[in-house]
C-alpha positions as CSV (number, residue, x, y, z in Angstrom):
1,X,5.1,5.1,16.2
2,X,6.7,2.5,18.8
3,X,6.7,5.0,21.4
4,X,3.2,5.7,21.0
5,X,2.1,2.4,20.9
6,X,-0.3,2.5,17.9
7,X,0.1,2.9,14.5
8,X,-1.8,6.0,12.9
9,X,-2.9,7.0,9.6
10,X,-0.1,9.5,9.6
11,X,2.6,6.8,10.1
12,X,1.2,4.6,7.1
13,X,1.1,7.6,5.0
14,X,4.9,8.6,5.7
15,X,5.6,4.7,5.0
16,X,3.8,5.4,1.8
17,X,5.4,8.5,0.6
18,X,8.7,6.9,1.4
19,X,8.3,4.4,-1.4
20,X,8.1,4.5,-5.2
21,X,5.3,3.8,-7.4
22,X,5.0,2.3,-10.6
23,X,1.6,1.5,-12.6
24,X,1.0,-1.0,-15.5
25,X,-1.7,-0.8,-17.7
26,X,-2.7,-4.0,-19.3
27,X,-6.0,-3.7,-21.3
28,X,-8.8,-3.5,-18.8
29,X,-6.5,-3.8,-15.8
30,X,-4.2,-1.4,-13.9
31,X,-1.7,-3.2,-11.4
32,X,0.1,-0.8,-9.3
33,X,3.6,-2.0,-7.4
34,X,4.9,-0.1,-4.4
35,X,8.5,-0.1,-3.6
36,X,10.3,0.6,-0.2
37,X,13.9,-0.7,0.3
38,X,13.1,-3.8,-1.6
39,X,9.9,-4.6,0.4
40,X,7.2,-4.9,-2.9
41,X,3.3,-4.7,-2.8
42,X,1.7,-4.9,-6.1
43,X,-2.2,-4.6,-6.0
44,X,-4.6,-4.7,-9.2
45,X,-7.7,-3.2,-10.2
46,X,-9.9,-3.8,-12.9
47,X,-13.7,-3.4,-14.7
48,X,-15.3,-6.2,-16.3
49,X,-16.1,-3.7,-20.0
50,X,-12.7,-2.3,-21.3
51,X,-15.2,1.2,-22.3
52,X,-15.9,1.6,-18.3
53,X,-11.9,1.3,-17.7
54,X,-10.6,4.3,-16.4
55,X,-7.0,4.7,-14.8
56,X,-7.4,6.9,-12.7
57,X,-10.1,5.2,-10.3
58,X,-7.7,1.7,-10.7
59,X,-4.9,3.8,-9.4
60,X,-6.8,5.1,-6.2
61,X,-8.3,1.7,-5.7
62,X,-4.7,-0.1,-6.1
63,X,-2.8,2.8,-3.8
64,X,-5.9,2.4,-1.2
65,X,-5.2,-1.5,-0.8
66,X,-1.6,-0.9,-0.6
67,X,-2.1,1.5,2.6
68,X,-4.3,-1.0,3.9
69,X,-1.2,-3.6,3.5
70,X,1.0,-1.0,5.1
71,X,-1.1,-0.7,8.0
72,X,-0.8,-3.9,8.6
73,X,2.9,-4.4,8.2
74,X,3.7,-1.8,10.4
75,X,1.4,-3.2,13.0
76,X,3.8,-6.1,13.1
77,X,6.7,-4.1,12.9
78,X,5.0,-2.6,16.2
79,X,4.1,-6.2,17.6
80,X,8.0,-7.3,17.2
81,X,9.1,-3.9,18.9
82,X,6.6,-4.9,21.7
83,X,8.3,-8.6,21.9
84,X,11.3,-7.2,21.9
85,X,11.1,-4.7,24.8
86,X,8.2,-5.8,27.0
């Protein structure tokens, strides 16, 4: 990734895999934390009718902002390695 220059999809999906998931459901919610070395991003999801809930959909919506999150963490992992050796 540094040597590159850019971060890519691949890199935030290797960041991903790397951590651990756990998933709450609490009534119409699901809240999703992601675990990597002690760095924690917990995202939530949920529908306005507890009969539309569906966990499933909540998971993808939580892990989808997660990446997002991870994107932009290792962007500024990528702006300090720039700092550093510019």
């Amino acid at each position: 990734m540094f040597l590159r220059g850019r971060v890519i999809l691949e890199d935030v999906e290797k960041r991903f895999e790397e951590g651990e998931l756990t998933d709450y459901r609490i009534e119409n919610m699901t809240i999703v934390i992601w675990n990597w070395h002690g760095w924690k991003i917990m995202e939530s999801s949920a529908c306005v009718d507890i009969n539309n809930y569906n966990h499933e959909i909540g998971m993808k919506l939580c892990i989808d902002k997660i990446k997002s999150r991870i994107w932009k963490m290792l962007g500024y992992e990528l702006h300090l390695y720039n700092l550093r050796y510019i």
